[in-house]
VMD Tcl script that draws the C-alpha trace (Angstrom):
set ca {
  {-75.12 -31.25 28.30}
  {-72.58 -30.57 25.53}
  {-69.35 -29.46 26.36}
  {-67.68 -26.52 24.28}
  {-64.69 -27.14 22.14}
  {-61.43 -25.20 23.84}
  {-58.21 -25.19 21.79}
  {-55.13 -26.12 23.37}
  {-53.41 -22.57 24.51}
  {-50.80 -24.38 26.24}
  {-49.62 -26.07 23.10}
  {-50.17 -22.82 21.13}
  {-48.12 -20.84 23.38}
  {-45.19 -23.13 23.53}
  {-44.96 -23.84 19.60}
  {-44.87 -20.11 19.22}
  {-42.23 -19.60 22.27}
  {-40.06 -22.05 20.50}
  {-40.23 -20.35 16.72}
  {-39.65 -17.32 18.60}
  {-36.48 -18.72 20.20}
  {-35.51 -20.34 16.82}
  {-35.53 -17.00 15.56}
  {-33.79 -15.20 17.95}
  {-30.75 -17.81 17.23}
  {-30.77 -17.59 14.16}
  {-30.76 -13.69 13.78}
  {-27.97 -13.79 16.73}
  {-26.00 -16.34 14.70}
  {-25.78 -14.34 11.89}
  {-25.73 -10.84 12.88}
  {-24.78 -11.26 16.63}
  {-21.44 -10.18 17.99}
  {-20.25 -13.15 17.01}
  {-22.24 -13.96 13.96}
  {-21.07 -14.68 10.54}
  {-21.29 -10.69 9.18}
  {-19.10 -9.71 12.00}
  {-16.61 -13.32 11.09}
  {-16.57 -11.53 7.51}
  {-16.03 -8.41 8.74}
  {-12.85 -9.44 11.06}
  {-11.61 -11.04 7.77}
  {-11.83 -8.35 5.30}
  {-10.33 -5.93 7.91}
  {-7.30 -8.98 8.61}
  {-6.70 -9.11 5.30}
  {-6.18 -5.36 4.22}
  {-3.95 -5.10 7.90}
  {-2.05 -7.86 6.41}
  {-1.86 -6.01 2.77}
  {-0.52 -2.63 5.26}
  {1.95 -4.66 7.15}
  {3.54 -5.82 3.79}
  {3.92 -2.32 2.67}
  {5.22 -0.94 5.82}
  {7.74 -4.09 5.93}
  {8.92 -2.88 2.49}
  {9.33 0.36 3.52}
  {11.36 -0.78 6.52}
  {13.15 -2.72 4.18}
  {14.33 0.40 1.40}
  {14.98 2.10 4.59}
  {17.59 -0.03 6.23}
  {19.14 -0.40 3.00}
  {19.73 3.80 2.70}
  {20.77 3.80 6.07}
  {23.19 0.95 5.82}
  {24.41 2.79 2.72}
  {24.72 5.90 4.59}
  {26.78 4.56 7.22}
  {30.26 4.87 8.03}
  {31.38 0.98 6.99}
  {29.54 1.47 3.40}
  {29.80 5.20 2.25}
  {27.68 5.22 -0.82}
  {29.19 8.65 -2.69}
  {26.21 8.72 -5.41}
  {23.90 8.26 -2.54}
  {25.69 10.98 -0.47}
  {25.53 13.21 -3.18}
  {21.97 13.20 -3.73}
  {20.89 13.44 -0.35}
  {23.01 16.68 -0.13}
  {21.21 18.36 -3.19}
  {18.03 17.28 -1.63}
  {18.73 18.47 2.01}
  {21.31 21.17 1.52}
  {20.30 22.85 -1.93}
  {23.79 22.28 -2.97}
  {25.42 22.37 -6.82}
  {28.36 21.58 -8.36}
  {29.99 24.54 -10.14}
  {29.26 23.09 -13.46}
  {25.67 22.36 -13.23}
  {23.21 25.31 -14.44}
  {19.89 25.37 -12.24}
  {16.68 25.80 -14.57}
  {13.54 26.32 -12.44}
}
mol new
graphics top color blue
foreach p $ca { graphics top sphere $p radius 0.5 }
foreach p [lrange $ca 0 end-1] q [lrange $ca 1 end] { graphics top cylinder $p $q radius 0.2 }
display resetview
């Protein structure tokens, strides 16, 4: 009798398990929690919280300085002055107002 020709399944089956695990590595390595679009993403959003934290320093920074001018060891007059107009509404007697 002649036997019948039967393709290896087991070998099919595991070749195709394994490019099926390749694949699921490589999509997890590059879009997985901690894949390289979410690396990128952490950076960009670093780098503009950096960018923030320089502005808010300099802020802090103009800040201290108008307080320490305000202060009672360093009475800056000018500074005084303008912050009174501001706050208050007040003017000297020789100014004219033009709104």
């Amino acid at each position: 009798m002649f036997q019948r020709y039967r393709p290896p399944l087991g070998a099919l089956f595991y070749f195709l398990g394994m490019i099926m695990l390749g694949l699921y590595f490589t999509f997890a390595a590059v879009q997985g929690d901690y894949g390289l679009f979410k690396r990128i993403e952490i950076n960009a959003e670093a780098r503009a919280l950096e960018d923030e934290r320089t502005l808010l320093l300099a802020e802090v920074a103009r800040m201290e300085n108008l307080t320490r001018r305000l202060s009672d060891k360093f009475l800056d007059l000018d500074l005084l002055d303008e912050q009174a107009r501001d706050v208050l509404g007040l003017i000297r007697a020789d100014e004219i107002v033009i709104r």
